[in-house]
C-alpha positions in Angstrom: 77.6 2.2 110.8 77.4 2.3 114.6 77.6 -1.6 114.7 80.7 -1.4 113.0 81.8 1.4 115.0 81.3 -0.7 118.3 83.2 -3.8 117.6 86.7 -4.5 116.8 87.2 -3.1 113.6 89.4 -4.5 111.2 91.6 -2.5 109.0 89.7 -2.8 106.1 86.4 -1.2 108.0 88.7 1.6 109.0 89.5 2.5 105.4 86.1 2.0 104.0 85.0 4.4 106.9 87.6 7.3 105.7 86.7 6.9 102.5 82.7 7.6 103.3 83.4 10.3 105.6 86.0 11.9 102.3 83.1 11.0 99.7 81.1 13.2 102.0 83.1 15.9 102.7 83.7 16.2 98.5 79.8 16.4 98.2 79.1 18.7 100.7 81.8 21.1 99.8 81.2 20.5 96.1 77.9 20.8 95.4 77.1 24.4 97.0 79.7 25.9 94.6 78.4 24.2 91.9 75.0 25.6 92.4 76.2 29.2 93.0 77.6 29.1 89.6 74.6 27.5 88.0 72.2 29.6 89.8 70.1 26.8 91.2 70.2 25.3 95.0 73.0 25.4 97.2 72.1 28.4 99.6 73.1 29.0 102.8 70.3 25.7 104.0 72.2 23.4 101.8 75.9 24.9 103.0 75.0 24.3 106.5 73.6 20.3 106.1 75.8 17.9 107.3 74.8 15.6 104.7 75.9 17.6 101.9 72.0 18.6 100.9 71.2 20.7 97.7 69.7 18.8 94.9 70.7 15.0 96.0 74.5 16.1 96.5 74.1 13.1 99.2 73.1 10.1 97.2 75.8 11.2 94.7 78.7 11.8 97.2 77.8 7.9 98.7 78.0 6.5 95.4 81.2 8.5 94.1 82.6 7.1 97.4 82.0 3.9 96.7 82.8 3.6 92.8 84.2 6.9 92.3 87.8 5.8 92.1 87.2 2.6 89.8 84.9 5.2 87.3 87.1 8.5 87.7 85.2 11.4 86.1 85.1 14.4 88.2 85.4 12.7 91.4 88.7 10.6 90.6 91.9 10.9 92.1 93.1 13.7 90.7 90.2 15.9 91.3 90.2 14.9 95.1 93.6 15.8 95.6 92.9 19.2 93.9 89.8 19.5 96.4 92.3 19.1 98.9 94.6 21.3 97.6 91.9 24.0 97.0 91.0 24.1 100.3 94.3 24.3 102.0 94.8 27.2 99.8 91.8 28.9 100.6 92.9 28.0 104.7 89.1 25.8 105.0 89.4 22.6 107.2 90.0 19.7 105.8 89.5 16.2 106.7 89.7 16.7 110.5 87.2 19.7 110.4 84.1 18.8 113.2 81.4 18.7 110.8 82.3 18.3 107.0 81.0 21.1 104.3 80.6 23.6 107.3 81.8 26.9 106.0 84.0 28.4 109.2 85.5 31.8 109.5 88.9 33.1 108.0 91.3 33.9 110.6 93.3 36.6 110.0 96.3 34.7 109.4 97.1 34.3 106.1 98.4 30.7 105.5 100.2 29.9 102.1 100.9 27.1 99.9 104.3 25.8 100.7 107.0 26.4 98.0 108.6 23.0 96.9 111.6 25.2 95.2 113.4 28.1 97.2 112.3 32.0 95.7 114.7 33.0 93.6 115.8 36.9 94.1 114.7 39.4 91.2 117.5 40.5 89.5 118.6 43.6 90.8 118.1 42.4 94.8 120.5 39.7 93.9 123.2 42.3 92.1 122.9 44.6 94.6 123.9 41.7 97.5 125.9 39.6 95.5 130.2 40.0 96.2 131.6 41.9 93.2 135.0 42.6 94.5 137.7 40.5 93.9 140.0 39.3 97.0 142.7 41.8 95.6 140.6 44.9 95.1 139.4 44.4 98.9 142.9 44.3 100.2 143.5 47.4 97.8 140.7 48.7 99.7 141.3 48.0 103.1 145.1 49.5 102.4 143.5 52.3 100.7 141.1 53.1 104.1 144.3 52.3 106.7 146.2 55.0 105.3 143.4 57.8 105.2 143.2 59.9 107.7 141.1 59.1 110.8 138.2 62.1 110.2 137.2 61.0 106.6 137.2 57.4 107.2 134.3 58.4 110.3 132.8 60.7 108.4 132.2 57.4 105.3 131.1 55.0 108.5 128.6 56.9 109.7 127.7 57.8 106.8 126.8 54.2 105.7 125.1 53.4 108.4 127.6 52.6 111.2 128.2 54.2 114.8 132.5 55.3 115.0 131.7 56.5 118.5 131.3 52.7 119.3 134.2 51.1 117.4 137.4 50.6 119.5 139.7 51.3 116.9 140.4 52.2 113.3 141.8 48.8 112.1 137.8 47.8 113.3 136.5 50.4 111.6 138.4 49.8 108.3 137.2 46.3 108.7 133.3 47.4 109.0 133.4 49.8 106.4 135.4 47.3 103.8 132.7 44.9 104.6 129.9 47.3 104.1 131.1 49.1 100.5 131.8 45.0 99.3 128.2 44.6 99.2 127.5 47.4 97.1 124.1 48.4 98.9 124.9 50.9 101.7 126.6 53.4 99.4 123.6 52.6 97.0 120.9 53.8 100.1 123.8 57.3 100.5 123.1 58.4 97.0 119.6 57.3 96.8 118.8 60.0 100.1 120.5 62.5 98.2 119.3 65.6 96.5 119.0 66.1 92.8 121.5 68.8 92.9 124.1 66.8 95.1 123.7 63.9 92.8 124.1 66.0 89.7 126.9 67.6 91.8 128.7 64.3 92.3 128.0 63.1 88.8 129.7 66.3 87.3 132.9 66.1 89.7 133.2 62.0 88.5 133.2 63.2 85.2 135.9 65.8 85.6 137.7 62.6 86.5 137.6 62.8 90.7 139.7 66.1 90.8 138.7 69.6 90.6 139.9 73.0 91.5 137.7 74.4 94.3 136.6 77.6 92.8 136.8 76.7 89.1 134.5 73.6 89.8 131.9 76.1 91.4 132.1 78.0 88.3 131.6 74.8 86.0 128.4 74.4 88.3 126.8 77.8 88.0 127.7 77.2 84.1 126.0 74.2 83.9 123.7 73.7 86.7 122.6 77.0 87.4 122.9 78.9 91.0 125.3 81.0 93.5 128.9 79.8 94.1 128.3 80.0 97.6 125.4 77.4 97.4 127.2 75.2 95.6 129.9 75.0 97.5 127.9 74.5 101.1 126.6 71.7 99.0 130.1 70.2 98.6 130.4 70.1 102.3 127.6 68.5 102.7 129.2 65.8 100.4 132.2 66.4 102.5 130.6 65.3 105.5 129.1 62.3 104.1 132.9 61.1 103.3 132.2 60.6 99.4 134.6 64.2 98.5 137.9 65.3 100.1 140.3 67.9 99.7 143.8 68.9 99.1 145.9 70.8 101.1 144.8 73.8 100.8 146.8 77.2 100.1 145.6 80.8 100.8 141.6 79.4 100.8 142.4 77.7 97.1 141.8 73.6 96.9 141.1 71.0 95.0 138.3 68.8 95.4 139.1 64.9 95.3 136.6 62.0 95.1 138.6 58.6 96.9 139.7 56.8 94.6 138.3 53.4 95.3 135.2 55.1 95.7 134.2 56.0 92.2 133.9 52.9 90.4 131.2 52.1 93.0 129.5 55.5 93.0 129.4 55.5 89.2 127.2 52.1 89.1 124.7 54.4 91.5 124.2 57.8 89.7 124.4 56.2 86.5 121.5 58.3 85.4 123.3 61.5 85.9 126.1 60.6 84.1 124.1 60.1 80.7 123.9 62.1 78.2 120.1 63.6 77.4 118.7 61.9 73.7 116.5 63.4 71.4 114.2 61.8 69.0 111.7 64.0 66.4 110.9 63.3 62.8 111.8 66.6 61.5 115.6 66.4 62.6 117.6 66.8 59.2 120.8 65.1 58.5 123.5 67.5 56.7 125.3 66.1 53.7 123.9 62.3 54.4 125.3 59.5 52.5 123.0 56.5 51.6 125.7 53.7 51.6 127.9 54.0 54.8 130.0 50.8 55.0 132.1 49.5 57.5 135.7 50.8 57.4 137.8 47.4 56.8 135.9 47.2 53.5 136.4 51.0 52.2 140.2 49.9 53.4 140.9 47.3 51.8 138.7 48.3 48.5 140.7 51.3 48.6 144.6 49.0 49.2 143.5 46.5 46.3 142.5 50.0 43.9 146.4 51.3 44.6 147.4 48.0 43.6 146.4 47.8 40.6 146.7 51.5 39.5 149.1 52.7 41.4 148.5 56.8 41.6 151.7 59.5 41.2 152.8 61.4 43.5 153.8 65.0 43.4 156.8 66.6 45.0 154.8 67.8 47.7 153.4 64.4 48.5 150.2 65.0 46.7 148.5 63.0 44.2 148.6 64.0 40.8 145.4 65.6 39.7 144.1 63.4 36.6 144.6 60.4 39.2 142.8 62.0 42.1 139.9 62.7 39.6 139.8 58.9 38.6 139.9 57.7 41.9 137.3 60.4 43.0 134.8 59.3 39.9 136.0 55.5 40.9 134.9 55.8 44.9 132.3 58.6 44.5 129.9 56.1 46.2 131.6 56.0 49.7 132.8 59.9 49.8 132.9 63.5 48.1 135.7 64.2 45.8 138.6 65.5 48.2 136.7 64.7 51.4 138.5 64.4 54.7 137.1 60.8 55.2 139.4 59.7 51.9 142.3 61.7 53.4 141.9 59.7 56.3 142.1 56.4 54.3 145.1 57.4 52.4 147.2 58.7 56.0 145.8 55.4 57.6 147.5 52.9 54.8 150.4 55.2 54.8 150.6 55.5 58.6 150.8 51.6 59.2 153.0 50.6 56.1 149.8 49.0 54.3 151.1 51.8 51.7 154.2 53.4 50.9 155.3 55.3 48.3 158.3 53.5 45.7 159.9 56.2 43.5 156.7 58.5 42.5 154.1 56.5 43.1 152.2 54.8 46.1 152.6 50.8 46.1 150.5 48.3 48.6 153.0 46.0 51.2 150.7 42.6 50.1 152.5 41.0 53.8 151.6 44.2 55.5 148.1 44.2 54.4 147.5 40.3 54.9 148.7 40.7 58.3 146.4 43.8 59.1 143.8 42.0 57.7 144.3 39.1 60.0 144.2 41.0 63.2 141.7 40.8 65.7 138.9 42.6 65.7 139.5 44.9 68.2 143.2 45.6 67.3 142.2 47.0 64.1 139.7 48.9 66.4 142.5 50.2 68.6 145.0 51.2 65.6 141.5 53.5 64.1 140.9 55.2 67.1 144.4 55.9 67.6 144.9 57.6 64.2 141.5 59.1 65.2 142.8 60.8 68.1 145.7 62.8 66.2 143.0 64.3 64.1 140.3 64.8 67.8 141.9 64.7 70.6 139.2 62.1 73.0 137.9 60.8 70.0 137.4 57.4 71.1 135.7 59.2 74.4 133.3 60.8 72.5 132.3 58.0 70.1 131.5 56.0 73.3 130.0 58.3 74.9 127.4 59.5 71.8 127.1 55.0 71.1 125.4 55.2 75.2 122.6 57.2 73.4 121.5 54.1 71.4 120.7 55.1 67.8 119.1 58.1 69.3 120.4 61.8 68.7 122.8 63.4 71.3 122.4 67.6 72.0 125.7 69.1 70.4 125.4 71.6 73.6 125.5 68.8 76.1 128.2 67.1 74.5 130.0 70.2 74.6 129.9 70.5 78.1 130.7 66.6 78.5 133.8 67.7 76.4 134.7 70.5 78.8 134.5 68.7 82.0 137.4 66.2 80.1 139.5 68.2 78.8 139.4 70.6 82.4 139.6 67.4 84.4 142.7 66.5 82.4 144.2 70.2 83.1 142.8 70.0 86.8 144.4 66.8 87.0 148.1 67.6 85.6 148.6 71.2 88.1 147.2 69.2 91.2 150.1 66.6 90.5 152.5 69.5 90.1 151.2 71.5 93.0 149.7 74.5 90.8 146.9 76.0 93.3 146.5 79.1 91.8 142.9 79.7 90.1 142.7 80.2 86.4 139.9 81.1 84.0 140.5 79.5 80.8 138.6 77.1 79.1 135.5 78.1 81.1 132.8 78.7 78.3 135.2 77.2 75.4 133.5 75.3 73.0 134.5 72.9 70.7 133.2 71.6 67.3 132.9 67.9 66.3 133.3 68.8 62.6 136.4 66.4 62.1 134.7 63.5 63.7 131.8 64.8 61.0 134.1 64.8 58.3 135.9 61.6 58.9 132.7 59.3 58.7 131.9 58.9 62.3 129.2 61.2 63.5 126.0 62.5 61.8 125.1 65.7 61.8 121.4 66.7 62.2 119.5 70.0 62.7 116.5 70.6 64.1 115.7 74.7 64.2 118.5 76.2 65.9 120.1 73.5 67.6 122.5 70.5 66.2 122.4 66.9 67.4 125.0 64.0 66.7 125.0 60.0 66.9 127.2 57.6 65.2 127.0 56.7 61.3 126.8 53.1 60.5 130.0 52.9 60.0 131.4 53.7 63.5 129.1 51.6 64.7 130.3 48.6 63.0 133.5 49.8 64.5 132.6 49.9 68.0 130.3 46.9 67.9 131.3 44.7 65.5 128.5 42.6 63.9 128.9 39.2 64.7 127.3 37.8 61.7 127.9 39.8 59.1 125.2 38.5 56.6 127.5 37.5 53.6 130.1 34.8 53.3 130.3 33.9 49.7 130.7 36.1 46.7 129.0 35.0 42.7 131.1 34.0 40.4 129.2 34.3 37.1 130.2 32.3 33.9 131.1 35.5 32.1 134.1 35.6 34.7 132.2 38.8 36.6 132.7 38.4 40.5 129.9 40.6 42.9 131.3 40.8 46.1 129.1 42.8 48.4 130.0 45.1 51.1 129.1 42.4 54.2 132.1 40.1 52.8 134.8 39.3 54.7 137.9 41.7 54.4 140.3 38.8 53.6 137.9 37.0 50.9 137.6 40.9 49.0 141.7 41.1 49.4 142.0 37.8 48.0 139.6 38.3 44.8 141.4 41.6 44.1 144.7 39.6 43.9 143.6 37.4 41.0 140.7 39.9 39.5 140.3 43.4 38.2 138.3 46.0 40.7 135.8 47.4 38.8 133.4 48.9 40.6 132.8 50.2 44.0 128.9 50.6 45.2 126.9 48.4 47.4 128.9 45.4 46.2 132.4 45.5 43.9 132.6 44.0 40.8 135.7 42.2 39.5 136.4 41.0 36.5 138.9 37.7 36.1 141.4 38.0 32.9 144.0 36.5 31.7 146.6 39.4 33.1 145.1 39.0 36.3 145.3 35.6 36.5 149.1 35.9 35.4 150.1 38.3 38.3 148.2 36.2 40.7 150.4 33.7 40.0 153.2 36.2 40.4 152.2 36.9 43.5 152.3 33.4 44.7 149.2 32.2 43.7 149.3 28.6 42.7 146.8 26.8 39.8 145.2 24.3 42.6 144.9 27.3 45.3 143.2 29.6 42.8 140.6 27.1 41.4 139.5 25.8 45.6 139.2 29.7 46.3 136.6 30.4 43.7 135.2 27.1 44.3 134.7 27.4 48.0 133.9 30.8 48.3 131.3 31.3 45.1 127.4 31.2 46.1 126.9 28.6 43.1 130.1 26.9 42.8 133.1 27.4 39.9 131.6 27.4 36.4 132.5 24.4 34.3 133.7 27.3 31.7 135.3 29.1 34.3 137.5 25.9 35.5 138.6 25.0 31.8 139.3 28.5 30.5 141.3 29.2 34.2 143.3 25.8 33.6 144.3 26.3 30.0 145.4 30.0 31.2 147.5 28.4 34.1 148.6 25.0 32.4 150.9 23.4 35.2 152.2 26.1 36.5 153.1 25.7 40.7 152.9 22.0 40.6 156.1 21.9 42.2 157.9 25.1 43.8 161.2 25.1 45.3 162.8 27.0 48.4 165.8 29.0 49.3 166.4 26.2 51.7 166.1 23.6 48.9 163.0 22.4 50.3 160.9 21.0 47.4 157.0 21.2 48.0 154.7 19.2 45.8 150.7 20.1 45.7 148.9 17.4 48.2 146.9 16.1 44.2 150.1 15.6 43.0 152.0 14.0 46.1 151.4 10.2 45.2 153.3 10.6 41.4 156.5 12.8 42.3 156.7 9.6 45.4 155.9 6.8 42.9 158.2 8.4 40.3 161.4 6.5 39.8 163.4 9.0 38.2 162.8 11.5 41.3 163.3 8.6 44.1 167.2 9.0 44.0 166.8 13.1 44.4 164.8 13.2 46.7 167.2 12.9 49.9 164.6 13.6 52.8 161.0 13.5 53.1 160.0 15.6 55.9 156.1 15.2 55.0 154.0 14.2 52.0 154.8 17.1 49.7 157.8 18.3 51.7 161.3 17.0 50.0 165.1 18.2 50.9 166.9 18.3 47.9 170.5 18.4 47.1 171.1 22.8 46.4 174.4 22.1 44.3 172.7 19.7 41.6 169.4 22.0 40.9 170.1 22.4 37.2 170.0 18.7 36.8 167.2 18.4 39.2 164.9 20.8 36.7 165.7 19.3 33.9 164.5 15.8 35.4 161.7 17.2 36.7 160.7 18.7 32.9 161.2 14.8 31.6 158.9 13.6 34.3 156.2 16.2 32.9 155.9 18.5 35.8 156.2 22.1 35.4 158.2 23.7 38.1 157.9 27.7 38.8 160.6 29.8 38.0 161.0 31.7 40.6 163.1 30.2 44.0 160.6 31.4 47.3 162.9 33.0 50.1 162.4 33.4 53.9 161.8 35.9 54.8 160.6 37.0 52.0 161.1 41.0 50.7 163.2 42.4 53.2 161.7 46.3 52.9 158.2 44.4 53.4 159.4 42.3 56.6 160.7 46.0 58.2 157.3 47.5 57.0 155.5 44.8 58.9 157.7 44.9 62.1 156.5 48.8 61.9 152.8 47.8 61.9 153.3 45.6 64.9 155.3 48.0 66.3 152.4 50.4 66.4 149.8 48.0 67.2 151.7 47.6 70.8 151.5 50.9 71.2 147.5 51.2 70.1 146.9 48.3 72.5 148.6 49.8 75.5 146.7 53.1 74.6 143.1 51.4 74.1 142.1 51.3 77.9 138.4 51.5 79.1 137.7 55.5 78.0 135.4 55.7 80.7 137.3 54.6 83.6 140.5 56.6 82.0 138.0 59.7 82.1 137.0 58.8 85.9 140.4 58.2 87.8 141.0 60.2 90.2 144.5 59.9 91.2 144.6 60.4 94.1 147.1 58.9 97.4 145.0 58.4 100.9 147.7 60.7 102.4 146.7 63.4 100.3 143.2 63.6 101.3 142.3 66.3 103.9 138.7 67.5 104.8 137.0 70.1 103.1 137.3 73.5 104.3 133.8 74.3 106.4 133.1 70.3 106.7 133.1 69.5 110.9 136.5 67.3 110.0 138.2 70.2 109.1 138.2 71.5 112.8 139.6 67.9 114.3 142.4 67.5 112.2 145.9 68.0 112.4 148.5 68.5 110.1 150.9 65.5 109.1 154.0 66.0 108.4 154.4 66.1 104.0 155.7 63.3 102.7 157.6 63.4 99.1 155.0 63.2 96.6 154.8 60.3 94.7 156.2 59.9 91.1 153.6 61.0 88.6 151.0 59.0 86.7 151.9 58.6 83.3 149.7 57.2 80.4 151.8 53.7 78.2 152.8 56.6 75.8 154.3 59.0 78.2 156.6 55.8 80.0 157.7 55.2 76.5 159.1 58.8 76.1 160.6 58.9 79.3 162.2 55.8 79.1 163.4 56.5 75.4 165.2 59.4 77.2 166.5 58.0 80.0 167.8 54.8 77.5 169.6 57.5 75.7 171.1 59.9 78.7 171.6 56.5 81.0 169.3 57.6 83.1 167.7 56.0 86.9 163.8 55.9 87.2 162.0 55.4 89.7 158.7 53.5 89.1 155.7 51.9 90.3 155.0 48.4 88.8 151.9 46.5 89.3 152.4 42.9 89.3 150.4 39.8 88.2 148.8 39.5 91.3 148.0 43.1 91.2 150.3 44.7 94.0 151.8 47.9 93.6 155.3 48.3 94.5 158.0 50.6 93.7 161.7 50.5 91.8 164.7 51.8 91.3 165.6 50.8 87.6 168.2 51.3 85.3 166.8 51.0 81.8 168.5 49.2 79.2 166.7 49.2 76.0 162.7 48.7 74.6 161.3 45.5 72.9 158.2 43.9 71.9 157.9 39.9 73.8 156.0 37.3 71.5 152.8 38.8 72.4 153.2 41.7 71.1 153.7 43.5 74.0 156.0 46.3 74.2 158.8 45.8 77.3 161.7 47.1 78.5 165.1 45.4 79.5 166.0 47.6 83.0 168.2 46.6 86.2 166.3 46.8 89.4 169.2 48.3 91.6 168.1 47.1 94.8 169.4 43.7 94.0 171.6 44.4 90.5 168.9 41.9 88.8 168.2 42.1 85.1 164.7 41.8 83.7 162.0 42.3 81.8 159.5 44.9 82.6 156.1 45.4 80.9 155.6 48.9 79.7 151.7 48.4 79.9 152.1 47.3 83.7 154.0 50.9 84.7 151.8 53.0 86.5 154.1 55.6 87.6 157.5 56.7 86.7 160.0 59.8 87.2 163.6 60.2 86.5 165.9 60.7 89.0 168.9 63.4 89.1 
């Protein structure tokens, strides 16, 4: 080796000599561990040899090094890079070391393996740092903080952090404090340093929706929380001071307390904790007058529309239903509710309400367009036009079947939902004198409570007791409302060969409509039966039903298919009937199986006087007797009855009403949440709570008109009905596409719905004596002018 090492070496020499010093290293280092963990050799002696001693660990680490790579085993490539890789990890020298095998001390660095991909954050680090805030909402924002006054904006700066005895000016300021609440994690670190009770506080005054009366809130807290009025409200300075609460002008020591508005969303994502509702879970918790079978509402519905149909019920003078009728239908549905329950009251005002159902001379009678067109609504409208008929018979129903769904399955504490109730219905009262100026402390509605029976009644909550106290959460049936399953388990019906159809309650609300069109309901349970007759058959076809239509529904939708008994006995009952139909427009259509013989027929050629598409003709409207009678020669039976656009007229008007209404359920169907936490409130109406150290600083600004007041999509539509009738001027504040808020003079015209649906209003903007079209969903603010 020395010989080799004295001359010129070649590259070849070099490389044989790394390899014998590696093949030496691998055997000194390997061998010891390997004899610790088989218990024989490899003591300290053998760790300190430089020839890898310890039971011949030499003669095997010159041979490995020689033939190691050509043999693999345990001392091939791969298990020499994870050598190396083994001991960078543990931080021992590697190939460069002084002496190879010689165990060395660990410095007290602690040297890692280096990542070949960059960390990824954990979830909730990158929420809380990622940008939420669109470029709109931060110019809202930074509007919103420019036109507060100059105490409350330092009192939020320092409070997250930053230093306003160092900042030149207020437009810096604004900028810095924009900047900090975008990233969502120094208002995060305020609440987090908070005390239980100020968090609780904060959570309670969100909930009243942002505004409170000063002394009626301290009430609410002592009522809920527990405590003296004049703890609570040194507590509410101390929020004060923190810049998260303001106050109103206050009058003879009586205020209200005001959370900024662009302030709660964010605060809500922190103390989301508080602002849950409590759940209870125990085995022995009884459910009062539970119902096995609970299905979703657009079946009951439309079982319920296809029942009428078919046996129309009587009416009484009094708009009740005659009492042998009401008794059949009770027997008839007695699987979905009691006999005169509330829940099939609700049913029957909810077809009537929306024109699914209307009453024609003594007796109630289904709109088939009316339905069809229900039925082929979005999900969610049909959600929005429930909860709206819900909220005439609760007011905040669709709050409080949100609120109970947060509790997950689990049961809710009627008393805290009680108090949850409260702190709405006061926030809405709080909210309504603070716009009017009404400072004077009241005590109603303190320790009012409310019951939930009607919601309990109508299907949507359960009831259960446990010893003294009641509990709620939602049936299966509201929560099929609110959360619509997307896979609802059954698509196909079974057709049997005795013409029975089972259609069970997971089946799509259109598929059951259609069976009961051609089929006799009889029976309602877990799944409805129909039975498929002649009669039925005949006023299927009545109702527009055609042979070939009929025969590819039951074929499509049956679990097994259309029963070779079931097709001949349906076609003999048909015959040809609806192989060719004609229009009011004296458009002739022609079923697509029968398209190639009316166009190969030469006795129809010279009638036919334009094809618009295969199985669309124009035909000549003064020659239609001779037209039928060569179409009887030809052997093709045409329907009797001429179809008309569009359609029955009473039906068309009855539709136009359901639409009507769906605008209007739409426009009311807002987040419930973020309805129940606005706090409506104008920078220039913020002043610092009385006690806070703003208070002192601050001087009165001259009072500005206020603002017109907010009004709900329901509210503009009253007040612009009235102003369309008395020719009235409003003055409004629109927010546009882009989402800026500015404000108008209008003159209103009239009210429409666009092609969308949406409900508008034709008004000229006086400014400029320009005529358009305003959204009514996209009016914030409104107030008539003298």
């Amino acid at each position: 080796m020395s010989s080799d090492t004295a001359g010129n070496d070649s590259s070849k020499s070099k490389r044989r000599r790394r390899r014998r010093r590696r093949s030496k290293a691998e055997g000194g280092a390997e061998e010891p561990r390997r004899g610790a963990r088989e218990g024989g050799g490899g003591g300290p002696a053998a760790a300190a040899s430089p020839e890898g001693g310890g039971g011949g660990g030499g003669e095997r680490s010159e041979r490995s090094g020689r033939g190691g790579r050509r043999r693999g085993g345990d001392r091939g490539e791969r298990g020499e890079r994870g050598e190396r890789g083994e001991r960078r990890e543990r931080g021992e020298p590697g190939d460069d070391a002084g002496v190879a095998g010689v165990s060395t001390l660990n410095s007290t660095r602690n040297l890692r393996k280096r990542r070949k991909r960059k960390r990824r954050a954990a979830p909730v680090s990158g929420l809380s740092r990622r940008r939420r805030m669109t470029h709109t909402e931060l110019e809202e924002l930074e509007d919103y903080f420019n036109r507060m006054p100059k105490a409350l904006l330092a009192n939020l700066y320092k409070a997250i952090g930053g230093q306003p005895g160092r900042v030149a000016d207020q437009a810096r300021m604004v900028q810095l404090a924009v900047r900090a609440i975008s990233q969502g994690k120094r208002l995060g670190g305020i609440v987090k340093a908070m005390h239980e009770r100020e968090r609780n506080a904060l959570a309670l005054l969100i909930q009243c929706g942002g505004v409170a009366h000063s002394d009626e809130f301290h009430r609410e807290l002592m009522n809920t929380l527990g405590g003296h009025e004049r703890d609570w409200a040194r507590l509410l300075v101390g929020l004060a001071e923190r810049g998260l609460v303001c106050a109103s002008e206050a009058d003879d020591e009586q205020f209200f307390y005001l959370v900024p508005d662009p302030l709660i969303e964010h605060l809500v994502e922190h103390i989301e904790a508080e602002l849950m509702l409590s759940t209870f879970q125990h085995d022995d918790v009884k459910v009062r007058d539970a119902r096995p079978f609970c299905p979703p509402l657009d079946f009951s519905i439309t079982t319920l529309a296809t029942y009428i149909a078919q046996r129309p019920p009587r009416l009484t003078q009094q708009q009740e239903i005659f009492k042998v009728h009401q008794e059949e239908m009770d027997r008839f549905f007695a699987q979905l509710w009691e006999p005169g329950s509330e829940l099939f009251h609700f049913h029957i005002d909810f077809l009537m309400a929306h024109g699914l159902v209307e009453l024609r001379g003594d007796r109630l009678s289904v709109n088939q367009d009316v339905v069809e067109e229900f039925l082929n609504l979005d999900d969610q409208d049909q959600r929005d036009l429930v909860l709206r008929s819900l909220e005439k018979r609760f007011p905040y129903a669709e709050w409080v079947l949100w609120a109970v769904r947060s509790g997950r399955g689990a049961w809710i504490a009627e008393q805290h939902l009680q108090a949850l109730y409260r702190r709405w219905t006061r926030g809405e009262d709080w909210r309504r004198r603070f716009q009017r100026g009404e400072l004077a402390a009241t005590r109603t509605n303190e320790r009012e409570s409310w019951s939930f029976a009607p919601l309990v009644h109508c299907g949507m909550l359960e009831l259960g007791e446990w010893g003294q106290e009641k509990f709620y959460r939602l049936t299966p049936r509201a929560t099929a409302l609110l959360d619509p399953p997307e896979q609802d388990g059954f698509s196909r019906f079974y057709l049997t060969p005795s013409f029975e159809v089972m259609a069970p309650a997971g089946l799509s609300p259109q598929i059951l409509f259609n069976i009961g069109s051609i089929a006799e309901l009889t029976g309602c349970d877990r799944a409805n039966t129909y039975k498929i007759t002649e009669v039925t058959v005949e006023q299927g076809l009545e109702r527009g039903w055609r042979r070939e239509d009929v025969l590819d529904f039951l074929r499509e939708n049956s679990q097994i298919g259309l029963p070779e008994n079931v097709e001949q006995t349906l076609r003999g009952w048909m015959g040809g009937h609806g192989d060719v139909e004609l229009h009011d427009c004296m458009l002739l259509t022609v079923h697509k199986g029968w398209i190639k013989r009316v166009e190969t027929s030469r006795e129809l050629k010279p009638w036919l006087l334009h094809r618009f598409a295969p199985g669309l003709y124009a035909v000549d409207r003064t020659r239609l007797p001779e037209l039928m009678a060569i179409l009887g020669e030809a052997g093709f039976s045409a329907s009797k009855d001429i179809t008309r656009y569009p359609g029955d007229t009473e039906q068309s008007g009855a539709r136009d009403r359901l639409l009507g209404l769906l605008a209007e359920a739409r426009e009311g169907a807002d987040d419930p949440l973020a309805r129940a936490q606005t706090a409506d409130t104008q920078p220039e109406d913020l002043h610092p709570v009385p006690g806070s150290g703003a208070s002192k600083s601050t001087k009165k600004k001259v009072k500005e008109p206020p603002p017109p007041p907010r009004v709900t999509p329901r509210e503009a539509k009253a007040i612009l009905e009235r102003a369309v009738a008395l020719r009235q001027k409003l003055e409004i504040l629109y927010v546009g596409k882009d989402g800026a808020r500015n404000n108008f003079t209008v003159a209103p015209e009239r009210l429409a719905l666009n092609a969308q649906g949406e409900q508008v209003f034709v008004a000229v903007n006086v400014a400029n004596q320009q005529r358009l079209t305003w959204k009514l969903l996209q009016v914030e603010r409104i107030r008539p002018l003298s």
